[in-house]
C-alpha positions as CSV (number, residue, x, y, z in Angstrom):
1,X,-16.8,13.6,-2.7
2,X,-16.6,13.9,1.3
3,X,-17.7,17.6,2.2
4,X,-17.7,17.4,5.9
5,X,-15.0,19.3,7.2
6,X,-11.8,17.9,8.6
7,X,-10.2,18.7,12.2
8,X,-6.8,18.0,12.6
9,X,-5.6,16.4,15.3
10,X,-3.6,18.4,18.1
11,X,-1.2,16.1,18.7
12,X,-0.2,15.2,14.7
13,X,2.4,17.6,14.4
14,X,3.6,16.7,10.6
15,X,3.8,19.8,8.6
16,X,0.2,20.1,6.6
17,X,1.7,19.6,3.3
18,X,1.7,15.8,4.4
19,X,-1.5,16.3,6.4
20,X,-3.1,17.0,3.5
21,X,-0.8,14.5,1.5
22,X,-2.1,11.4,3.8
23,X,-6.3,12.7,3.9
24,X,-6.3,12.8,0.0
25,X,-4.3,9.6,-0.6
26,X,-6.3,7.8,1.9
27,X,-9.3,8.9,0.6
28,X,-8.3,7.6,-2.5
29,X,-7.1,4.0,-0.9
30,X,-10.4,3.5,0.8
31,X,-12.4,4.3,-2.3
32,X,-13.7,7.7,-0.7
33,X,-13.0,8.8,-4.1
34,X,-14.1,6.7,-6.8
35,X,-11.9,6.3,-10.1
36,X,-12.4,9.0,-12.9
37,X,-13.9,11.4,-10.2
38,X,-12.6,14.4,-9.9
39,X,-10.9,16.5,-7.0
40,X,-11.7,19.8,-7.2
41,X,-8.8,21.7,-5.2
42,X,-11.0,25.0,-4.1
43,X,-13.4,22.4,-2.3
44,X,-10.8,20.2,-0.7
45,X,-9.0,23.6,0.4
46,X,-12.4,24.7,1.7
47,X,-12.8,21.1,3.5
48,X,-9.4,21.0,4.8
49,X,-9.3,24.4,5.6
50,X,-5.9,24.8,4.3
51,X,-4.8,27.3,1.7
52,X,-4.8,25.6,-2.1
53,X,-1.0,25.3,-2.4
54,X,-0.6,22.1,-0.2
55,X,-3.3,20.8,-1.7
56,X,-2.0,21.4,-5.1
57,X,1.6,20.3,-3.8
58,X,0.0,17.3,-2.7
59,X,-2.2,16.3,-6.0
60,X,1.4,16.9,-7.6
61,X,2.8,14.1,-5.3
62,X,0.1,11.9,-5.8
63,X,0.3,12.5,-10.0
64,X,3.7,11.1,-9.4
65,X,2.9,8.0,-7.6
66,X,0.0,7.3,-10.0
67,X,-2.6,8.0,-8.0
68,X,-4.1,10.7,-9.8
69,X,-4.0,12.7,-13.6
70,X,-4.4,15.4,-15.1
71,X,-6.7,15.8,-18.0
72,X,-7.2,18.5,-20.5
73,X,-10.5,20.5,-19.7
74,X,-11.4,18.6,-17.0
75,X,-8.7,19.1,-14.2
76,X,-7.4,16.1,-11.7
77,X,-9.5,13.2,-11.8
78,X,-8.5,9.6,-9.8
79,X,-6.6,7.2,-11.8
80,X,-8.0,3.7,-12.4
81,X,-5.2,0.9,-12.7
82,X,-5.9,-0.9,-16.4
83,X,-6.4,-4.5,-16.0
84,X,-2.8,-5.2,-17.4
85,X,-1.6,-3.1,-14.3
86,X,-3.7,-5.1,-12.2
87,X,-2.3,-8.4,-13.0
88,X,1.0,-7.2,-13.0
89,X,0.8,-5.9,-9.4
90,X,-0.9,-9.1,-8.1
91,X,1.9,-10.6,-9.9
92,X,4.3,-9.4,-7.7
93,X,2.5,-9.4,-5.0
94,X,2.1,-12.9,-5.9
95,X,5.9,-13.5,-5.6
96,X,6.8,-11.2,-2.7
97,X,3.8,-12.5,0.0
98,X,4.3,-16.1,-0.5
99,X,8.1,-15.5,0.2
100,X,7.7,-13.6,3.5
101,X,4.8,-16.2,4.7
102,X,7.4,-19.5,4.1
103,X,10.2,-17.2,5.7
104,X,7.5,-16.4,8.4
105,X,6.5,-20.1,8.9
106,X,10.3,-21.0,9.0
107,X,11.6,-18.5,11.2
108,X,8.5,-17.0,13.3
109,X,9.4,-16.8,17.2
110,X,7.3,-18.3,19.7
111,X,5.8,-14.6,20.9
112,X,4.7,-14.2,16.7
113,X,3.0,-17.5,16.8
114,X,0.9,-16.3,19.8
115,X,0.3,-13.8,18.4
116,X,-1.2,-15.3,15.3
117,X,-3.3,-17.8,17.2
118,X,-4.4,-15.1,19.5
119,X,-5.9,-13.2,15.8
120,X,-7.2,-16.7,15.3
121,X,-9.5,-17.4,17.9
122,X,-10.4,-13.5,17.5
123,X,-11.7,-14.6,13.5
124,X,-13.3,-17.7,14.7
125,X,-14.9,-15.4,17.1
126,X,-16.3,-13.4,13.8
127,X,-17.5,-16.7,12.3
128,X,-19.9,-17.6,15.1
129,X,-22.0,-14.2,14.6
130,X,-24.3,-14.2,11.7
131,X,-23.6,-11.1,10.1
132,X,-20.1,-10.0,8.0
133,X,-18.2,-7.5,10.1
134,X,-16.5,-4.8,9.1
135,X,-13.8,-5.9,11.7
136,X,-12.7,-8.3,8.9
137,X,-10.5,-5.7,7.5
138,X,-8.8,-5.2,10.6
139,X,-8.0,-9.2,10.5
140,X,-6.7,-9.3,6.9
141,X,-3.9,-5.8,7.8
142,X,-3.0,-7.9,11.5
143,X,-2.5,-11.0,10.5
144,X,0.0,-9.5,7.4
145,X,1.5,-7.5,10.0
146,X,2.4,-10.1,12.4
147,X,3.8,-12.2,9.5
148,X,6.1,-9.6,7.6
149,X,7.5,-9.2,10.6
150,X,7.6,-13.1,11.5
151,X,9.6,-13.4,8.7
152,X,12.7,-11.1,9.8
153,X,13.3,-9.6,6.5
154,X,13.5,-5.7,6.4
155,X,14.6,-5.7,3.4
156,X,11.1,-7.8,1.8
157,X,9.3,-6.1,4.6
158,X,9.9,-2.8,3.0
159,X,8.9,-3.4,-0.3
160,X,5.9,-5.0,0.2
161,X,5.2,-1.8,2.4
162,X,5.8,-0.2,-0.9
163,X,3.0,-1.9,-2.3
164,X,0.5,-1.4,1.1
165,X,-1.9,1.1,-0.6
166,X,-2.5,-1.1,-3.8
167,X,-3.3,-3.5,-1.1
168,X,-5.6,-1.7,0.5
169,X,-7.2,-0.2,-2.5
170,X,-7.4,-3.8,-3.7
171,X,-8.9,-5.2,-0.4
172,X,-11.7,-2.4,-0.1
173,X,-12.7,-2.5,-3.6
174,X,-12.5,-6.5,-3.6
175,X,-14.3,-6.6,-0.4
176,X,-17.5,-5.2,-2.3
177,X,-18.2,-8.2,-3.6
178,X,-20.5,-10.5,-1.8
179,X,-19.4,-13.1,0.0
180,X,-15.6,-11.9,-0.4
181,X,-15.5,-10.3,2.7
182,X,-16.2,-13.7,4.7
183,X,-14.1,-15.9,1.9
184,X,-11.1,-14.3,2.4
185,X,-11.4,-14.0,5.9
186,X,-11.4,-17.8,6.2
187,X,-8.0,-18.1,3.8
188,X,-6.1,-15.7,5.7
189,X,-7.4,-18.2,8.9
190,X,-6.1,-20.8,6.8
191,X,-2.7,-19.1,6.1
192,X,-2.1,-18.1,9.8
193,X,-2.6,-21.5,10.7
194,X,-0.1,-22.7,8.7
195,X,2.5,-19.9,9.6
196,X,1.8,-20.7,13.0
197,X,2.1,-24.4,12.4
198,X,5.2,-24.0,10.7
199,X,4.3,-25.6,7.4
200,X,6.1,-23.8,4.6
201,X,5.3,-25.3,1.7
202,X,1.5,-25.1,2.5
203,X,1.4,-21.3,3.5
204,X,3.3,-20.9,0.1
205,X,0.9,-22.7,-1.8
206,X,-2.2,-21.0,-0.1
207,X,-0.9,-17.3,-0.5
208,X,-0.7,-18.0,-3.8
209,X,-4.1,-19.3,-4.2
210,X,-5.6,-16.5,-2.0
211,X,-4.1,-13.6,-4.3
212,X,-5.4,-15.7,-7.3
213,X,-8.7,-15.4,-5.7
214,X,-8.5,-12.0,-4.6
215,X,-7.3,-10.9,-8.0
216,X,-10.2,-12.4,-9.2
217,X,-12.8,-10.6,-6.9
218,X,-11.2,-7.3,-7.3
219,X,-11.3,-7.2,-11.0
220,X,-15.2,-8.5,-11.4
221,X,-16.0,-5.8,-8.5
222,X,-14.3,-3.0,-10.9
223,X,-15.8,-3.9,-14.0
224,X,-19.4,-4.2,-11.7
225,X,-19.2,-0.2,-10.4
């Protein structure tokens, strides 16, 4: 559990319910705090330096989500998806990504497909030094960015942002895995290419094969911690 005290920001001006609604869920995306631990509201109050009813306000919001729950003698711990809810999410994610990349790759404007070649040369960039960065991260969020909206769907746009924590949960976790980081670097490359080429049928096939394999790597990861 983090303990070094948090400053906020002077120019965030969001009420500190969601403040402290955001730290704690991100926290939990990024793998700050593992699965089964458990968040002990006097510390994060004394951390946050918030009273303990937006933290308990936001634990209640975060029970509802699925993030966390509540056990009997043992207080809030963080959930961990079951395998079944794994699949089922990569499942639909499955669905949902390969659609807005073949929209993307139909429908992308010529500014988006800058864009994506300019995040290109920027990953190729990454290959030619020896060491993994951490910058691949960074990569994997752009390049979905720049797509989702290549595609010009709000509609599909917003539910796969209803989905964008699992993604990042399942990208930091995933990631932890050697050789993943690098791996699925080069099939987003691969992806963007093809958006950016306009090949539809080929940035269908190779979303679906990236979430296969990124399913894959998040699931051994898990059962490895």
């Amino acid at each position: 559990m983090p303990d070094t005290p948090v400053i906020w920001k002077d120019e965030d001006l969001s009420p500190i319910r969601d403040k402290v609604y955001d730290y704690i869920k991100q926290a939990i995306v990024q793998g700050v705090y593992k699965s089964g631990e458990r968040i002990i509201e006097r510390e994060l109050a004394d951390q946050l330096n918030v009273s303990r009813t937006p933290i308990r306000e936001a634990l209640f919001r975060l029970e509802s989500q699925g993030f966390v729950k509540t056990l009997p003698r043992k207080g809030v711990v963080v959930s961990q998806l079951s395998p079944e809810e794994v699949v089922e999410i990569f499942t639909i994610l499955g669905s949902l990504e390969s659609l807005a990349m073949k929209m993307a790759a139909q429908k992308a404007t010529p500014e988006a497909r800058e864009e994506l070649k300019r995040i290109i040369d920027e990953i190729d960039a990454e290959f030619s030094k020896p060491e993994v960065n951490q910058e691949y991260k960074n990569f994997h969020f752009d390049i979905n960015d720049v797509i989702f909206r290549a595609a010009q769907s709000p509609r599909l746009t917003q539910m796969l942002d209803g989905l964008s924590d699992y993604i990042r949960a399942f990208v930091h976790v995933g990631y932890e895995l050697p050789g993943r980081q690098r791996k699925a670097m080069e099939e987003h490359r691969e992806i963007a290419m093809a958006v950016y080429n306009g090949q539809a049928e080929l940035v269908e096939s190779l979303t679906k094969i990236h979430l296969e394999n990124s399913k894959r790597a998040y699931l051994e990861a898990l059962d490895k911690q």
